[in-house]
Each structure stands twice: as C-alpha cells, then as structure tokens.
Residue, then its C-alpha position, 0 to 999 in steps of 0.5 A: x190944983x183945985x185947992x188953989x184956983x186963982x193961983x191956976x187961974x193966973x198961971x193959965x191966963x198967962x199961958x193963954x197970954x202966950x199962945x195968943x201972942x204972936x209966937x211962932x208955937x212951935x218956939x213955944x212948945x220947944x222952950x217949954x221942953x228945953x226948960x223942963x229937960x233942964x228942971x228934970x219935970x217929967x210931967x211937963x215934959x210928957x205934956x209939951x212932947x204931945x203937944x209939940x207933937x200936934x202943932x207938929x215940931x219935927x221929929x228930929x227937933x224933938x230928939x235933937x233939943x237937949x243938944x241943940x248947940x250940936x244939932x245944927x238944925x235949929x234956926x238962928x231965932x230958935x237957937x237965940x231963944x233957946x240959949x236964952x230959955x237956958x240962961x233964964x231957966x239957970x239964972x241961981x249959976x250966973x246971969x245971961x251974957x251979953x251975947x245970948x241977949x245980942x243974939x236974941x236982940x237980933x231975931x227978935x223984938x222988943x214985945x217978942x223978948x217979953x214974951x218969950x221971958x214971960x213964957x220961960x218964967x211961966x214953964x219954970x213956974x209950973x216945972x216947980x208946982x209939978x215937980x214940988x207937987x209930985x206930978x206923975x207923967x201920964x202918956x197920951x193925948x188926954x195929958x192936961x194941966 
C-alpha cells in the first residue's frame, strides 16, 4: 500500500490500537481468522494463522475455528466473540440478534465490546483492501502487511 500511505497508516494504527487494548491476543488472532474464513482473504488468513501461531493458539482451536459452534472447545467469552465477529462480518444479510449482543454483554465490558467491534471492522477492512487488491498469500513467518 505505498501509493496509499495515511490510508496504511490509519489501518495500522488501528490495528496497534487493538493489540495494545487489553485484549486477550489470542481472541484477537481467532476473530481475525474467523473473519477472513468467511470473506474468503486467503492472505489474511495465512497472515493471522502464523501469527496466532506465535501468540500460540492451539493447534485444535486452529483446525476446529470455522466450526466453533460444534467444536465445544471454545470458551464462552471466544464463543460470544466469535458469534459476534460473524454477525458483524454478514451484517449486508441481517443485523446481530439480541442474543449474540446478550452473550457478549455478558463476557465482556462495555470498553472490551468496542474494541472487539473496532477490531472486526478493522480485519473486515483489510479483507477488503487484500482480496479487492489481489494479495497473493505468501507461507512463513516473513508474511507482512
């Protein structure tokens, strides 16, 4: 994105914004993934797979994610914020229900929520700039942004 350094700029700043929030980075990581799965970014993926590796999340999180529902391995806060990084991430095919807002009202605070929501608006946007752009996937740890 050199042609477009503020617009960078800003999405990295966010992102920092995230990672320095108190966030458990493991949540991170697996809402980031969970959103790429559904937008079909392919870079993105690769990127947030190694680094969810290093933070680490487990291997069985990892293979079970795009089935998390079924999976029962996820922890009722990860569960909340999963259902809600999926109801933001299709929010074109109806609006989050009262129930995934219940669930995550319940594991998480008001300041946690708006974090969380900034942080799957944020992996949405660069699903977008990614997928729109042609990002090709590279595997191994030197993947960056």
């Amino acid at each position: 994105m050199e042609k477009a350094p503020a617009a960078y700029a800003g999405l990295v700043s966010l992102v920092k914004a995230i990672h320095e929030s108190g966030l458990e980075p493991e949540l991170i990581e697996l809402v980031e993934i969970r959103a790429s799965q559904i937008n079909g970014c392919a870079f993105c993926l690769q990127y947030h797979l190694s680094l969810a590796r290093k933070v680490p999340v487990s291997q069985q999180k990892l293979d079970l994610l795009a089935v998390w529902r079924e999976a029962g391995i996820f922890t009722a806060r990860e569960s909340a914020a999963l259902a809600w990084t999926e109801a933001l991430t299709n929010i074109g095919s109806a609006h989050p229900s009262d129930e995934t807002w219940l669930a995550l009202k319940d594991k998480f605070t008001e300041q946690e929520i708006i974090l969380l929501t900034v942080a799957v608006g944020t992996i949405n946007q660069w699903n977008r700039i990614a997928g729109g752009l042609r990002f090709s996937p590279m595997i191994g740890p030197e993947t960056k942004r």
